[in-house]
PyMOL commands that place a pseudoatom at each C-alpha (Angstrom):
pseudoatom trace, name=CA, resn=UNK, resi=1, chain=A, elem=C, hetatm=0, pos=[233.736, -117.968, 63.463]
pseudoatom trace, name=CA, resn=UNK, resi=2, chain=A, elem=C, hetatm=0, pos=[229.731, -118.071, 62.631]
pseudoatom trace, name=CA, resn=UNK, resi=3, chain=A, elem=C, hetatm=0, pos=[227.891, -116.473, 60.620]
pseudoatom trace, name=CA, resn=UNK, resi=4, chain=A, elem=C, hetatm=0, pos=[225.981, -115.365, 63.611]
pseudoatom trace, name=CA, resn=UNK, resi=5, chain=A, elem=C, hetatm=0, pos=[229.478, -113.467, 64.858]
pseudoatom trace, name=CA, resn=UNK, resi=6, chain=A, elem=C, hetatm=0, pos=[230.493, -112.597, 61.458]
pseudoatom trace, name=CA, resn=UNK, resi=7, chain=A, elem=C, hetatm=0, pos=[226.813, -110.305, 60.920]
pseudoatom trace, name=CA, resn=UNK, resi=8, chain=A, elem=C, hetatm=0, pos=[227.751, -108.959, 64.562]
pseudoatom trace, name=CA, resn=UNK, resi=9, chain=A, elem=C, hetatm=0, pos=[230.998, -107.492, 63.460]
pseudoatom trace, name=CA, resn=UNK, resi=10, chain=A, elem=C, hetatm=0, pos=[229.665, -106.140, 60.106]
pseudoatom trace, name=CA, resn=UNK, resi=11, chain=A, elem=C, hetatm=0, pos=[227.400, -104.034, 61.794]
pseudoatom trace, name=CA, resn=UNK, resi=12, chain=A, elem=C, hetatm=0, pos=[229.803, -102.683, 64.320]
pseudoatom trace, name=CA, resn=UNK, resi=13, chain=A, elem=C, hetatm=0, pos=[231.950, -101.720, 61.498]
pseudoatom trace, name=CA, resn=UNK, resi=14, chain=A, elem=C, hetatm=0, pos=[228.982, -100.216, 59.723]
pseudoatom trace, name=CA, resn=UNK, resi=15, chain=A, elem=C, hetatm=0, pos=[228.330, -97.929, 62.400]
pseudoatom trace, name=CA, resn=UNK, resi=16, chain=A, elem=C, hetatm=0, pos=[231.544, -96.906, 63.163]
pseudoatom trace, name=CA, resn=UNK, resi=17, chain=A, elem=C, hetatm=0, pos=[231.773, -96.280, 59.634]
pseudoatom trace, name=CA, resn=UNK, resi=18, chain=A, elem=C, hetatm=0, pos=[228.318, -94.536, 59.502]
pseudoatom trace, name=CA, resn=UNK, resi=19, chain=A, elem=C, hetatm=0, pos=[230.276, -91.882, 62.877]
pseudoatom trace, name=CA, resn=UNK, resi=20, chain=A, elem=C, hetatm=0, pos=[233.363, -91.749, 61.509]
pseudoatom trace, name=CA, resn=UNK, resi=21, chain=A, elem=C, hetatm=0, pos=[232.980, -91.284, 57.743]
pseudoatom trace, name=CA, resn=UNK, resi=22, chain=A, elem=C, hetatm=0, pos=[235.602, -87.953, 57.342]
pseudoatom trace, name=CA, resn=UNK, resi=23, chain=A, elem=C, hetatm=0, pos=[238.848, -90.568, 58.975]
pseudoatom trace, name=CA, resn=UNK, resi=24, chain=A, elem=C, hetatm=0, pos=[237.446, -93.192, 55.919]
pseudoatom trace, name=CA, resn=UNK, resi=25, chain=A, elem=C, hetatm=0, pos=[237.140, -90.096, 53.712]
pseudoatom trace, name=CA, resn=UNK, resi=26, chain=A, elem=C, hetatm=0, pos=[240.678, -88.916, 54.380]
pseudoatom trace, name=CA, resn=UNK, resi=27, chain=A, elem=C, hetatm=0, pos=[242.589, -92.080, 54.243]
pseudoatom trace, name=CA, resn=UNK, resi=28, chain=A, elem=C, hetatm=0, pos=[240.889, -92.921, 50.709]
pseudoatom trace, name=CA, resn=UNK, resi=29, chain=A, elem=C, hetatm=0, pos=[241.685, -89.227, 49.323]
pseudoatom trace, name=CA, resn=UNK, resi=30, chain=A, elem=C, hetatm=0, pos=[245.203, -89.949, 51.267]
pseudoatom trace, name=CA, resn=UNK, resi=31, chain=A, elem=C, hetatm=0, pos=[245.576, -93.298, 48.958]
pseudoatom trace, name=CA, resn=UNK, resi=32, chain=A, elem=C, hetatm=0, pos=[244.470, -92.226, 45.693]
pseudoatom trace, name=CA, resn=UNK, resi=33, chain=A, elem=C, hetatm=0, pos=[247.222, -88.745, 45.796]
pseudoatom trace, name=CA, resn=UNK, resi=34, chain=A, elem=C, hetatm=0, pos=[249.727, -91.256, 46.628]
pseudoatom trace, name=CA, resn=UNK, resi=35, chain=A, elem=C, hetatm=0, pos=[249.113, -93.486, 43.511]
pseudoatom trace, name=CA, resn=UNK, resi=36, chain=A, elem=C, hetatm=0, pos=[248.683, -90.347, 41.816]
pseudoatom trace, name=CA, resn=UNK, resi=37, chain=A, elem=C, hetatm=0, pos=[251.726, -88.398, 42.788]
pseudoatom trace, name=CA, resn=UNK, resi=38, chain=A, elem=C, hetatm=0, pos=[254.082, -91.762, 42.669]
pseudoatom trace, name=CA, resn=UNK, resi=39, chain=A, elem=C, hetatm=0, pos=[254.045, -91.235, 38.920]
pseudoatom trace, name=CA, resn=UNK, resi=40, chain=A, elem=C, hetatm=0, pos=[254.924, -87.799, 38.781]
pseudoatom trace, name=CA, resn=UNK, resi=41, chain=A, elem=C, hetatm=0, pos=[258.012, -88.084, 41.624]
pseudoatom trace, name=CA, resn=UNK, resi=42, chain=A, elem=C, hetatm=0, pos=[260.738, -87.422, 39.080]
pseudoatom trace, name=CA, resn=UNK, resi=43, chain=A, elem=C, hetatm=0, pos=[259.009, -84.506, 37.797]
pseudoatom trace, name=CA, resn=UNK, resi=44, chain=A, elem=C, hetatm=0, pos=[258.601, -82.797, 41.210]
pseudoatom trace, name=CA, resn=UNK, resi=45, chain=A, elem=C, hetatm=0, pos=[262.687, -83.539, 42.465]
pseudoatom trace, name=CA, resn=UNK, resi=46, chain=A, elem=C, hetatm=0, pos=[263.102, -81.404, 39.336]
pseudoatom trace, name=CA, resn=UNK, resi=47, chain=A, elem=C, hetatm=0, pos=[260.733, -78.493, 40.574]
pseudoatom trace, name=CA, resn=UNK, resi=48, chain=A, elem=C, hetatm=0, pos=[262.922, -78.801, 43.942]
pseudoatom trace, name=CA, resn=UNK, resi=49, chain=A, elem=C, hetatm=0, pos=[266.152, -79.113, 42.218]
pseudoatom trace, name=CA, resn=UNK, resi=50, chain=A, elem=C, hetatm=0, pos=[265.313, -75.957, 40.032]
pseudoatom trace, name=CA, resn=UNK, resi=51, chain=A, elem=C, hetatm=0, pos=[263.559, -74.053, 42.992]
pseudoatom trace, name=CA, resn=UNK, resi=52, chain=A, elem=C, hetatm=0, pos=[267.706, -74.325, 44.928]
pseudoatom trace, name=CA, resn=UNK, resi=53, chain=A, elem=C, hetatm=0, pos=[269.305, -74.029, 42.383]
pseudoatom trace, name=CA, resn=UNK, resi=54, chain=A, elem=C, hetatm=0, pos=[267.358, -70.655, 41.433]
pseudoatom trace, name=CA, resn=UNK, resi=55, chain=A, elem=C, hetatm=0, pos=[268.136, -69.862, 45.434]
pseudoatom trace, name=CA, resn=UNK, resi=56, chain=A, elem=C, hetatm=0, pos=[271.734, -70.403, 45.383]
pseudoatom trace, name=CA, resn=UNK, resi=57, chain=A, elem=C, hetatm=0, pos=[272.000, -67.775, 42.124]
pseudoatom trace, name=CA, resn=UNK, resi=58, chain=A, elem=C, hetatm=0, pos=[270.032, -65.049, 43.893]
pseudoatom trace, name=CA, resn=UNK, resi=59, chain=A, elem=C, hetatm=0, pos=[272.100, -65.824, 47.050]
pseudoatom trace, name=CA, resn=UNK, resi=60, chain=A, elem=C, hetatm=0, pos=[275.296, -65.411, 44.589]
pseudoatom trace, name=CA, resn=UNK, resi=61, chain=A, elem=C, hetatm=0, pos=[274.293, -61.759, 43.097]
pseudoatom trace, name=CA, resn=UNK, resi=62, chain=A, elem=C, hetatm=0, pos=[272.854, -60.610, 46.557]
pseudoatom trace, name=CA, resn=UNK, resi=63, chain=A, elem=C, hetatm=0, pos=[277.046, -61.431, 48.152]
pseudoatom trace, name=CA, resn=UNK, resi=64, chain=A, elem=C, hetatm=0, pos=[278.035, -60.253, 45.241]
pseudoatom trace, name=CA, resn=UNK, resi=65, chain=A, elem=C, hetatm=0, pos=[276.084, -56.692, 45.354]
pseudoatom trace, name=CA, resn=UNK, resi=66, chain=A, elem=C, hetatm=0, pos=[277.330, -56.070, 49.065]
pseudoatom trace, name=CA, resn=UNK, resi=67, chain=A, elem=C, hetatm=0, pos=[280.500, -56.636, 48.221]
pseudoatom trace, name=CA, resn=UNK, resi=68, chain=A, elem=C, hetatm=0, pos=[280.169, -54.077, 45.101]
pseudoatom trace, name=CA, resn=UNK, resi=69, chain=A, elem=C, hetatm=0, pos=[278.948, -51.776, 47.246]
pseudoatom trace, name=CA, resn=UNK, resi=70, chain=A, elem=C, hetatm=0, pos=[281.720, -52.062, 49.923]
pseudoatom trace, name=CA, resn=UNK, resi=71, chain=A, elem=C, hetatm=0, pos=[283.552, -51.533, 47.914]
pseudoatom trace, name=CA, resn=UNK, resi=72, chain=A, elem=C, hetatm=0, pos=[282.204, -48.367, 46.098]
pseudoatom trace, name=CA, resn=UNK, resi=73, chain=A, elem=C, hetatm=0, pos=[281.876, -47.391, 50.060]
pseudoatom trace, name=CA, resn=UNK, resi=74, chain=A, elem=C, hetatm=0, pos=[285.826, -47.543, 50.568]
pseudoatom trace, name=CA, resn=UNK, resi=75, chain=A, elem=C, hetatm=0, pos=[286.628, -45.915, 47.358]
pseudoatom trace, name=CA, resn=UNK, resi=76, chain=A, elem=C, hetatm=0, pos=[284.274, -42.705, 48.584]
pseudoatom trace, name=CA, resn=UNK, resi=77, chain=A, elem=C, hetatm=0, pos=[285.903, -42.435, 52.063]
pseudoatom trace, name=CA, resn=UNK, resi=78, chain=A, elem=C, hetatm=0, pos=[289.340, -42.670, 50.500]
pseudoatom trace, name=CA, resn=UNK, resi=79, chain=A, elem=C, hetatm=0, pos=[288.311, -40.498, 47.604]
pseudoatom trace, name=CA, resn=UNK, resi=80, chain=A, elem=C, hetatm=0, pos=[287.184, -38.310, 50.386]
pseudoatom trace, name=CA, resn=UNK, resi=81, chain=A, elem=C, hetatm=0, pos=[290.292, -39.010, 52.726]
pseudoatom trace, name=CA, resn=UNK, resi=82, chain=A, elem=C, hetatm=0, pos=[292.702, -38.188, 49.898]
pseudoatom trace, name=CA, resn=UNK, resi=83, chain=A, elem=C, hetatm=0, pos=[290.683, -34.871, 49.063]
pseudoatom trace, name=CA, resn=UNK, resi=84, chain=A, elem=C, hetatm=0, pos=[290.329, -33.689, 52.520]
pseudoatom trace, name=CA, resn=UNK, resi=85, chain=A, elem=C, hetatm=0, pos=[294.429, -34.649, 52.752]
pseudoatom trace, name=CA, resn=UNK, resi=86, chain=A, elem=C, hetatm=0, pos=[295.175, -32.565, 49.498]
pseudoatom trace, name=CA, resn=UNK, resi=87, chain=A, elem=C, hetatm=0, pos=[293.513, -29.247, 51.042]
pseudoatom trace, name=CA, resn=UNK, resi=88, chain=A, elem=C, hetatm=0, pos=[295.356, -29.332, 54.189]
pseudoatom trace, name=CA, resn=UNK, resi=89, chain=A, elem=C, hetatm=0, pos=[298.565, -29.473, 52.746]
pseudoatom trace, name=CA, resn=UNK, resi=90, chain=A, elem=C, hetatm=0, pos=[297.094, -26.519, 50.839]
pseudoatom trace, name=CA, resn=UNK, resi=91, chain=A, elem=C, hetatm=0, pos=[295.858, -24.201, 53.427]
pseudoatom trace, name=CA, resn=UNK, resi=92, chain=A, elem=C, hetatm=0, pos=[299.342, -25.553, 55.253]
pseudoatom trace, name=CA, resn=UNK, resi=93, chain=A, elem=C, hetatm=0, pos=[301.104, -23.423, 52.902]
pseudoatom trace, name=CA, resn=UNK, resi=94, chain=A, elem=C, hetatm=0, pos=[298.471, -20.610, 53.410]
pseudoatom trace, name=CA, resn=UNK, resi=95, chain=A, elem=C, hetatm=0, pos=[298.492, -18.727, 56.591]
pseudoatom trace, name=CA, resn=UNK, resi=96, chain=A, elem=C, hetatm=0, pos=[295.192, -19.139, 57.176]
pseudoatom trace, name=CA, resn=UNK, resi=97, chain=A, elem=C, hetatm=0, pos=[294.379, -21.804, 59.385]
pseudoatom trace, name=CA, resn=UNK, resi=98, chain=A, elem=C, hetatm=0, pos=[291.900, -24.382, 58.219]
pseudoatom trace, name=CA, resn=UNK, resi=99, chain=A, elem=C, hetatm=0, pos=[289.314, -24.758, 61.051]
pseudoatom trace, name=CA, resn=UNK, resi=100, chain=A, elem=C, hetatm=0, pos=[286.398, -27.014, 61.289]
pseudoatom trace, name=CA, resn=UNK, resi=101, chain=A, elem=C, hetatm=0, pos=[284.130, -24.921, 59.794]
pseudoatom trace, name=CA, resn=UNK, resi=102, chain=A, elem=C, hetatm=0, pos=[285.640, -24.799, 56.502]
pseudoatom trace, name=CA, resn=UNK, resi=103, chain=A, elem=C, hetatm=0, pos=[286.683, -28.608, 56.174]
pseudoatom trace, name=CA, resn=UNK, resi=104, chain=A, elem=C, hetatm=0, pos=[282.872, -29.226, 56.727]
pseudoatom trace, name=CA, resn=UNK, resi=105, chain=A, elem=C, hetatm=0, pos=[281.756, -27.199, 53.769]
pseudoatom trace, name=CA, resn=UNK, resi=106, chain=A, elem=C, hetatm=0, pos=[284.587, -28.467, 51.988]
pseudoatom trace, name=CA, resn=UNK, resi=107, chain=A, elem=C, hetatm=0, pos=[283.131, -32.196, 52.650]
pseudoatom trace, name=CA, resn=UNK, resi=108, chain=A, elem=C, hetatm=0, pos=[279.744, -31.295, 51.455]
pseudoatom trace, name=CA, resn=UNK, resi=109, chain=A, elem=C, hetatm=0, pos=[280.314, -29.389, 48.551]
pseudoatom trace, name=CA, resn=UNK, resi=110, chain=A, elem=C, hetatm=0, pos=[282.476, -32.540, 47.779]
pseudoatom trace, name=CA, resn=UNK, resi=111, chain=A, elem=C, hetatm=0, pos=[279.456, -34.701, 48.576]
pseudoatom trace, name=CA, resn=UNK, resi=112, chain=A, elem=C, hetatm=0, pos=[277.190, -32.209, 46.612]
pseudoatom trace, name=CA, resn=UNK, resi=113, chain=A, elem=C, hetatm=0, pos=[278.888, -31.962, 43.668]
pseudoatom trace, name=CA, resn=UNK, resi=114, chain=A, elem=C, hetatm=0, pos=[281.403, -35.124, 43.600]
pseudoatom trace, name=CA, resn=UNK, resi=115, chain=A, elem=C, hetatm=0, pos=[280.078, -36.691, 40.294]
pseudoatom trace, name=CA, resn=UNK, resi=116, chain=A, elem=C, hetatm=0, pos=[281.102, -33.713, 38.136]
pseudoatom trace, name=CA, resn=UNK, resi=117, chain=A, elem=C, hetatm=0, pos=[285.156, -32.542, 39.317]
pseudoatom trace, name=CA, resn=UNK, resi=118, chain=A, elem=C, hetatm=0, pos=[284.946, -29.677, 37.040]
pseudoatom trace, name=CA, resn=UNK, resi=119, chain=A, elem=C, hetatm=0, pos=[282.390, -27.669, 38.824]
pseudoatom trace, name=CA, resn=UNK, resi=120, chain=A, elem=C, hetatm=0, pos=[284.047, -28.740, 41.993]
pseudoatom trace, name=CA, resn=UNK, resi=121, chain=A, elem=C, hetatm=0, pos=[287.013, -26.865, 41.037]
pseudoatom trace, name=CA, resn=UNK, resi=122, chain=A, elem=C, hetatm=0, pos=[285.297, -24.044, 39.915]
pseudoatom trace, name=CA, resn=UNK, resi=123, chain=A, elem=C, hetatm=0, pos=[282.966, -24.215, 43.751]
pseudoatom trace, name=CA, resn=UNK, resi=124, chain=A, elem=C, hetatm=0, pos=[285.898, -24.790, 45.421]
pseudoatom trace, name=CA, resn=UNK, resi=125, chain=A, elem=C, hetatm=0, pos=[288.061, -21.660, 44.139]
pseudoatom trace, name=CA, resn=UNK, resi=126, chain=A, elem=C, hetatm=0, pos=[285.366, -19.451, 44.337]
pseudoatom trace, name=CA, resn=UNK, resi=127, chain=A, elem=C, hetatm=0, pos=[284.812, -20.647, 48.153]
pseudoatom trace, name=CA, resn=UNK, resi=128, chain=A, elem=C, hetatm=0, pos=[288.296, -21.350, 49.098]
pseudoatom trace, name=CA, resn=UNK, resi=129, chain=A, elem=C, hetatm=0, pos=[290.153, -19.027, 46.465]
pseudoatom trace, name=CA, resn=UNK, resi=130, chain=A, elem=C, hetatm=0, pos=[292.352, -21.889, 44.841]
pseudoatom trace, name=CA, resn=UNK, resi=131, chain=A, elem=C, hetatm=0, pos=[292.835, -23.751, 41.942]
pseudoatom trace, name=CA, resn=UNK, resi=132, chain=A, elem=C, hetatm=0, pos=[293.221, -27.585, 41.808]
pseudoatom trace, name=CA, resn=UNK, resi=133, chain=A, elem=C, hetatm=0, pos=[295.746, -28.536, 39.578]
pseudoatom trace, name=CA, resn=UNK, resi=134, chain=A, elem=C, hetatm=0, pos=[296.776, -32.360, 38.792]
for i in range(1, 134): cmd.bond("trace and resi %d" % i, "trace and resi %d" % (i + 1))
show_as sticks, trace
zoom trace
């Protein structure tokens, strides 16, 4: 190679540099955050291992707060079941018949007032004129 042919290509490359500046730009800031970042690699598979781990917990108490409240689901409708069971065989001895009317306000003054079974008993004779006795 001249020096003749060696002057040509430096000022090809110049100009080309000169148009495309941003691709130089980009691969130099591209370089000098991977020298940078090389150091700091243990650091950031810690972030990641921290950031799943910290996923995999709130996955945990999410399963494990549906299933709670399946559960607490199940125990109404039986608690509910059982109750709606126990007045039948009441009004069974009764001769009044117990018609749909009745077992629906029976259901929501259970729903109504389910938390405190004292007051229930006290609704529920007053409505249905008897006494729950365990």
């Amino acid at each position: 190679m001249t020096w003749v042919t060696l002057i040509l290509y430096s000022k090809k490359a110049w100009i080309w540099c000169k148009h495309h500046w941003k691709i130089l730009a980009l691969a130099l800031w591209t370089l000098v955050v991977f020298v940078v970042a090389r150091r700091h690699v243990g650091a950031y598979k810690k972030v990641l291992e921290t950031t799943i781990e910290n996923y995999n917990k709130e996955v945990e108490i999410l399963e494990g707060s549906h299933k709670g409240e399946l559960e607490k689901r199940n125990d109404a409708i039986e608690s509910n079941n059982e109750a709606l069971a126990r007045l039948e065989a009441d009004y069974s001895n009764s001769t009044e018949e117990l018609n749909d009317e009745k077992r629906t306000r029976y259901l929501d003054l259970l729903q109504m007032f389910g938390d405190d079974p004292e007051n229930v008993n006290k609704i529920l004779e007053e409505e249905f004129g008897f006494k729950h006795e365990e």
